[in-house]
Every structure is written in C-alpha cells, then in structure tokens.
C-alpha positions in Angstrom: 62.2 166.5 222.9 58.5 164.8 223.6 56.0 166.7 225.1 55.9 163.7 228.2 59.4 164.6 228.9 58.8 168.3 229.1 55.7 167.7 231.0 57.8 165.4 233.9 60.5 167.7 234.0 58.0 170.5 234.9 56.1 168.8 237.1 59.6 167.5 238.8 61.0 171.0 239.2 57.1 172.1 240.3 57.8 170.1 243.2 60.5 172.0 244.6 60.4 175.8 244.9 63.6 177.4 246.3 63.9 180.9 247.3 66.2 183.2 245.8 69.8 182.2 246.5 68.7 179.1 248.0 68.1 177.4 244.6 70.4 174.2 245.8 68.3 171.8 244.5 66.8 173.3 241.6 70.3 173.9 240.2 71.4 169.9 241.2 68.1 168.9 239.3 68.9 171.5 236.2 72.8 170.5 236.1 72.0 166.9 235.8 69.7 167.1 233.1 72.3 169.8 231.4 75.1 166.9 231.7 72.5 164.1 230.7 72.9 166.1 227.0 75.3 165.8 224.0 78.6 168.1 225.2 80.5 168.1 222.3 79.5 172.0 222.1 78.6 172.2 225.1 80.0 174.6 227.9 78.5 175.2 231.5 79.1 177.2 234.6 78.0 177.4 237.5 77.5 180.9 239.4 76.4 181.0 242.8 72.9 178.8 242.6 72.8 180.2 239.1 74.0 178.2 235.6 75.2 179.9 232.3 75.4 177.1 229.3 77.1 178.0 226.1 76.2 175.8 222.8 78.7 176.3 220.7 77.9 177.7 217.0 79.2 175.8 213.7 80.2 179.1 212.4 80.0 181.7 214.9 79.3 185.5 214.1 77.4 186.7 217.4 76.0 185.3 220.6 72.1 185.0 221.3 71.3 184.9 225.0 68.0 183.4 226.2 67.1 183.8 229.9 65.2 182.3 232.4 64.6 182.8 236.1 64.6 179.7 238.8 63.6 180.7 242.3 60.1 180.0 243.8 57.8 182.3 246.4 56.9 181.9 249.9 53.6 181.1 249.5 51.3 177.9 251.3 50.2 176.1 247.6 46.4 175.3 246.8 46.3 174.0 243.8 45.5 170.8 245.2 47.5 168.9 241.8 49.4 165.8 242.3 52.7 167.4 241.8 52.2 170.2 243.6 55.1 171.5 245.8 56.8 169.5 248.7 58.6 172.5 250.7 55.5 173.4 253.1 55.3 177.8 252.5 57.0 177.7 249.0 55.4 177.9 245.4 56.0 178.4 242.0 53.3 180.3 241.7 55.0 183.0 238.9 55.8 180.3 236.6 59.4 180.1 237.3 59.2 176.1 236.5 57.3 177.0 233.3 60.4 179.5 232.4 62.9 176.9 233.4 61.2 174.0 231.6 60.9 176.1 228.4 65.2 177.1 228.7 65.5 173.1 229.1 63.2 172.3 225.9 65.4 174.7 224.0 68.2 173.7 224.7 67.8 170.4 224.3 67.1 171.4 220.8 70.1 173.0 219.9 72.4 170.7 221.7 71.7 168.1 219.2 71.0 170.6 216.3 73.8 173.4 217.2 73.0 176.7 214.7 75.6 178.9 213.2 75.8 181.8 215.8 76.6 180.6 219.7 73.8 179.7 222.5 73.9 181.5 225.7 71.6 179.7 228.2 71.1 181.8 231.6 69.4 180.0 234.5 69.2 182.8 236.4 68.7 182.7 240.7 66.6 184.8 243.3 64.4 186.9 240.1 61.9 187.2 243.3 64.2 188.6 245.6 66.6 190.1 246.6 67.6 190.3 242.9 70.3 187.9 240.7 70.1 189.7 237.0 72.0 192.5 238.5 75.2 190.3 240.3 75.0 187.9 237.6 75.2 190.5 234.9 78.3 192.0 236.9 80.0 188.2 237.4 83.1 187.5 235.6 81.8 184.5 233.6 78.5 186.7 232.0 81.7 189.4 231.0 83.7 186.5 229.3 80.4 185.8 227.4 78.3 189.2 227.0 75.8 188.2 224.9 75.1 190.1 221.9 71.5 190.5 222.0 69.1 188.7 224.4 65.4 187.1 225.1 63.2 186.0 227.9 59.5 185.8 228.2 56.8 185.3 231.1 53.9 183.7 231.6 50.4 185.6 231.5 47.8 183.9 233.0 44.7 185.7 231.1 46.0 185.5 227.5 44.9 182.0 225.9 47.3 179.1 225.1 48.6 180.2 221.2 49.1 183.8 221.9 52.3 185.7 223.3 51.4 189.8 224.0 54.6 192.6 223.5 55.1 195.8 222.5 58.4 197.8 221.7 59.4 200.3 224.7 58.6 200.1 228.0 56.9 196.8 229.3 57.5 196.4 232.7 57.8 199.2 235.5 60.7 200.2 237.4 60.2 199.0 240.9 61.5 199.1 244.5 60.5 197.8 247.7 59.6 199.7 250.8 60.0 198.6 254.4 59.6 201.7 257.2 60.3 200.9 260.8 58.7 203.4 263.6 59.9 203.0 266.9 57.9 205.2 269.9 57.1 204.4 273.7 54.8 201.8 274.5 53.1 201.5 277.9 49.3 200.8 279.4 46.3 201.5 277.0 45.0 203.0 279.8 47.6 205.6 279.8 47.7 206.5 276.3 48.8 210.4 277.2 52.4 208.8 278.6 53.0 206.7 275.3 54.2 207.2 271.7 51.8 204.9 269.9 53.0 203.8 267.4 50.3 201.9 265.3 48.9 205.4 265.4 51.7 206.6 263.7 51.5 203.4 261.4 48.0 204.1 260.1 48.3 208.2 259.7 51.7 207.2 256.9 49.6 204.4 255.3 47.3 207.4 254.8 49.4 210.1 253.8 51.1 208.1 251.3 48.0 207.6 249.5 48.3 211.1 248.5 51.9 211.1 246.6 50.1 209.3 243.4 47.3 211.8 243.4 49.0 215.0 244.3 52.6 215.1 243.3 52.6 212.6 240.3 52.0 213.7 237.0 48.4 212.6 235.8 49.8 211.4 232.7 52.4 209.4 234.2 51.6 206.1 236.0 52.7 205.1 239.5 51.3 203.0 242.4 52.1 202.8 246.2 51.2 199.7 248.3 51.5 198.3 251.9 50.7 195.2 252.0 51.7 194.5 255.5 51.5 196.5 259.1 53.2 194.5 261.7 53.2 196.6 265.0 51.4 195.6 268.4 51.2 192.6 270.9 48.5 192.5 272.7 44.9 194.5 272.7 45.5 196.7 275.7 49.5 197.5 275.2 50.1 200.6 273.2 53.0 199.6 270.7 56.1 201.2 270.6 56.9 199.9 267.4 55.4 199.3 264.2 56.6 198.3 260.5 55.3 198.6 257.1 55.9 196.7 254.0 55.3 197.9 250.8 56.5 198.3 247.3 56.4 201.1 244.5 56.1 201.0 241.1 56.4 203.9 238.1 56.9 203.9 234.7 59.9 206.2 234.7 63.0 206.3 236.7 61.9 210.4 237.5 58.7 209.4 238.9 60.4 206.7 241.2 62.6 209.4 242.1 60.2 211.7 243.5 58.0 209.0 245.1 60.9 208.4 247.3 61.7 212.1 248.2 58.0 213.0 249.3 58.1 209.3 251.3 61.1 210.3 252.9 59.8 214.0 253.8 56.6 212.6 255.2 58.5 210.0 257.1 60.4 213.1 259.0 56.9 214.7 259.3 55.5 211.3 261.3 58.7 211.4 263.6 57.9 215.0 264.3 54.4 214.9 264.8 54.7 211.3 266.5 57.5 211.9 268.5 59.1 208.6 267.3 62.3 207.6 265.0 62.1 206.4 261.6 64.3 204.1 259.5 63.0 203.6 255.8 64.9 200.5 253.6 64.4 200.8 249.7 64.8 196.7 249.9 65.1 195.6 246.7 65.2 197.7 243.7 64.6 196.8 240.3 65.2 198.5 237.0 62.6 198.7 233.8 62.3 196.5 231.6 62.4 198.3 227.8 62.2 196.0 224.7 64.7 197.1 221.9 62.6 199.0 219.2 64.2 197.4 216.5 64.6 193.4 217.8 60.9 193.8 219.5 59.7 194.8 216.1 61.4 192.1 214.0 60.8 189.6 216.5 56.7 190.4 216.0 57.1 190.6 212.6 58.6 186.8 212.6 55.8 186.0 215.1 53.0 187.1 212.6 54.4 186.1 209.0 56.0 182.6 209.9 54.7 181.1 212.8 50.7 179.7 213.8 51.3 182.2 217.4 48.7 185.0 217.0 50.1 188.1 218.7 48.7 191.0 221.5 50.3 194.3 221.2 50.0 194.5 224.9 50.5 197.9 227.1 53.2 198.3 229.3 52.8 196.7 233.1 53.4 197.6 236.1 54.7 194.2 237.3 58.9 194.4 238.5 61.2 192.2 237.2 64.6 192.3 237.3 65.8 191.2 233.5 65.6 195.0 233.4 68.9 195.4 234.3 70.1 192.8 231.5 68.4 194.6 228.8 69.9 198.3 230.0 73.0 196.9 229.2 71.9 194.0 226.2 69.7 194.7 223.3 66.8 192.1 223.6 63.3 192.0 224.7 60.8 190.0 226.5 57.0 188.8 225.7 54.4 187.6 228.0 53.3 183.7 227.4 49.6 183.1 227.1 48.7 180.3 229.9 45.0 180.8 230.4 44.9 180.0 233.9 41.7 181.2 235.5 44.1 182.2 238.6 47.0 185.0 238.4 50.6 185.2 239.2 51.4 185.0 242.7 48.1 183.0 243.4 48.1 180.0 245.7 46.0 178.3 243.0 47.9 179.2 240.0 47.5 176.4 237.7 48.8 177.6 233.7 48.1 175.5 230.9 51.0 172.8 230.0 50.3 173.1 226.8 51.8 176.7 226.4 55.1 175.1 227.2 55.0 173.4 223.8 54.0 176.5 221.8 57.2 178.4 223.7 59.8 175.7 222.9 58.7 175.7 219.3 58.5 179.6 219.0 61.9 180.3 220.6 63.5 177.1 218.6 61.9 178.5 215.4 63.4 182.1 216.0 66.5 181.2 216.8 67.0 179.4 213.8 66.1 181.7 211.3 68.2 184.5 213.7 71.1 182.8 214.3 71.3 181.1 210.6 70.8 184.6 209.2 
C-alpha cells in the first residue's frame, strides 16, 4: 500500500470524529475500504458500530489479533490543517484515525499476502467512553474467534518518529471516572443562614479529596485524583442548591482504586452531614489496567531491536486509562506507545502527530507478524 494512500485515508477518516457508539460513519467509511480488498480469505462482521475482520491463514495453527480503537472526542479542533475535522465540538485529538489508519495499512498487507496463522482485525467503538473492549470482548462473534494472543499500540506525542517505548508489566493505570451530585436549598444570597449552599459544599470535597493521595495511599504506590469540572450555580446573588463535580481517578493497582473509592464515599457521607445536603456519587466509566505479557512484551522488543531500523524506549508505566485492559486480562498480548513527535499532547485541540510514523507502524506490525505467524 503507498504511503499517498495511507496519507488520504487518514486525512479522510481525520475529517470525521464520531463519539463512542456513534461511529456510523466511520464504520460506513472503514467497511467500504474493507470490501474494496481481495475477499478470498477474507471474513468481516459487523458489531454494533464496531468491525471484526478475519484473514484467513494458508495453514492455520493460532490466531493473532491486532486492535485498534475508532471513536473521536468532544473537543472544538485548532489545528487549523486543511483536513481538519467537519463535526463542529469533535476531534481526533488521541490519534484514533492514526490507530485506524495503521489496522487499514496492515491489513491491506495481508489480504493480498495472507501468512500461515489467521488475522484478527478489531476495529473497536467508543475506547473514549463509555467503554467498547469490555462488550465487544463479551459479544458472541469475539467468542467464536478468541484470539490467541493479541497487539495494539498508541500514539505518543513526545517520542520522535522511529521510536516505539514499552516495558513488560504494567503500562497503563486502572482507571474510573467520578461524577458527585450535591443537592441542598438554595434561596437569596442575602439570606445565606436559611440556605444549604451548595457550591460551598462543592469546594470543601474538592478539598478534602486532595488529601486521599497524601494520607491514605501508600507513598510507594501511585494514584491521582482530579476534578476537572464544578458545575453548580446560576446567577451571582442565588445561593445554589445544587452542585456537580466531574472527575476521574487513576492508580496503579486494583487495591489502591479500591480504597480511593471507600474514603471518597466516606467523605461524601461526611459533606451530607456537615452540609446538610444529599449525595449521589457515579463511578461512570471504569476501566481495567493495561499489563503487557512478560513473555510476548519481551520477545516482541527483542524482534524490535535485532531485526528492525525502530530504536526502542523502555518506558515506565502511565497513568493514562485505556480500556484494551480488559482484552489483555483475558488475551496474552501487549501494547507500545508510537513515537509521533508532535509538539502538542493527546487530548489537545492542536494535536498535530507526524504522518510519517504511520509508515514506520505499518511496516513494524507487517514485519512482526510475519516472522510470528510464519513461525
């Protein structure tokens, strides 16, 4: 596949950023470039706004699964490129249309040069939220054709173009998100002694929270609590009687997420005491860690540094989510960050990687699953 092709087909799917679930025209633009290939060996399914191609082996022993995510972000894009999206609020700005181009470059490959062992290709829906590895893992068609090991990757905007960073173990945290809802008595801010106010409320939890990290994690353990958004309030001289925070948390073991949760929820019934207001916490979202097999992430590396040009970062563990977590609890695999050198991170209105890394990732993945699935 020429590197024009891959370049239009990134910039196409670019374009059109879909939230999770809502992929409807991703998944139309993906499907008709799947059926636009050789199907001789071919098989695809469709699963929700989510696709699962099979490429058929010449002498199958085991199945290699490759994944990629598809959805976009509600974020206003900046960039200011030519291509740069056309649904006003929505972005790729975590590289989803990098993964996806990537998955189409590879398979492309092996649809005209088909290996021994069989293909799994997983375009998988709503990686941003509320979470498709999980259902899609659990669908019927992913337990006809379980995979026997499995690979994804992501892009990292500060490594350089040539270099992929991974590390056996833990790589990504466990996450969850956090939404609290407080509900008091508003009234006159004149007549704050007759009220419940509850942005009061609001900013003494965003304070107490602060403290779980510090005093009831383990120092040596890692764990971070953020609200990102207060939403409480109409008008400068109403006292609310409601406010609602919106956070997420993030620890590098399923313990430590546990008993971030416990001491939120105790200090939640403290702030409905002391506040004289009710409380409603939703976990949102939750996803699992993501832990690269010791024995794949090591031969995989190995590969990387004795017969390909890629130079390799042994990186440390992040505390970015992500939910392929929940394919590798139940898959042996890994996944390895993609250098894109793009002087903007993930999540940034102006995140702008380096097209040029999609080249190096086709070639890598293509290379590896030759000499795996040949083996």
């Amino acid at each position: 596949m020429n590197k024009d092709a891959l370049i239009a087909i990134r910039r196409d799917l670019h374009k059109i950023p879909e939230l999770g679930f809502q992929e409807h025209k991703t998944q139309k633009y993906l499907l008709d470039y799947i059926h636009s290939l050789p199907n001789e060996r071919l098989e695809v399914k469709t699963w929700r706004t989510g696709i699962f191609v099979k490429v058929h082996g010449t002498n199958p022993r085991k199945m290699i699964a490759y994944r990629t995510d598809i959805d976009g972000l509600p974020i206003e894009e900046k960039t200011g490129l030519s291509f740069q999206s056309e649904h006003p609020g929505l972005m790729h700005a975590c590289g989803h249309d990098f993964h996806m181009t990537i998955a189409l470059g590879v398979l492309t490959h092996f649809a005209y040069h088909p290996i021994q062992d069989d293909l799994l290709f997983i375009f998988q829906p709503a990686e941003e939220g509320p979470g498709g590895a999980e259902p899609m893992l659990n669908s019927e068609i992913m337990q006809q054709w379980m995979p026997d090991m499995i690979t994804a990757l992501h892009i990292a905007p500060e490594l350089p173009v040539g270099t992929i960073g991974m590390k056996p173990g833990l790589l990504f945290a466990n996450t969850s998100e956090l939404f609290i809802d407080l509900t008091g008595k508003g009234g006159h801010a004149a007549f704050p002694h007759t009220t419940h106010d509850m942005v009061v409320a609001a900013c003494a939890l965003v304070t107490q929270l602060q403290s779980i990290v510090s005093r009831n994690i383990d120092p040596l353990e890692s764990a971070v609590i953020t609200i990102g958004k207060i939403a409480s309030g109409t008008i400068q001289n109403i006292i609310a009687d409601h406010a609602r925070l919106e956070g997420t948390i993030r620890t590098f073991s399923v313990e430590s997420m546990e008993k971030v949760k416990k001491r939120i929820e105790d200090m939640v019934k403290g702030i409905e005491i002391g506040y004289q207001c009710k409380a409603e916490i939703d976990w949102g979202s939750m996803y699992y860690q993501v832990w690269n097999d010791e024995a794949l992430s090591k031969e995989f590396m190995e590969f990387v540094q004795n017969e390909t040009e890629v130079q390799l970062h042994v990186c440390k563990e992040a505390m970015t989510g992500e939910d392929f977590g929940y394919m590798l609890a139940k898959i042996p695999g890994f996944m390895f960050w993609l250098g894109v050198d793009s002087p903007y991170g993930l999540h940034h209105a102006k995140l702008s990687p380096n097209e040029q890394a999609i080249f190096k990732a086709v070639d890598l993945i293509c290379q590896y699953f030759e000499w795996k699935g040949n083996k």
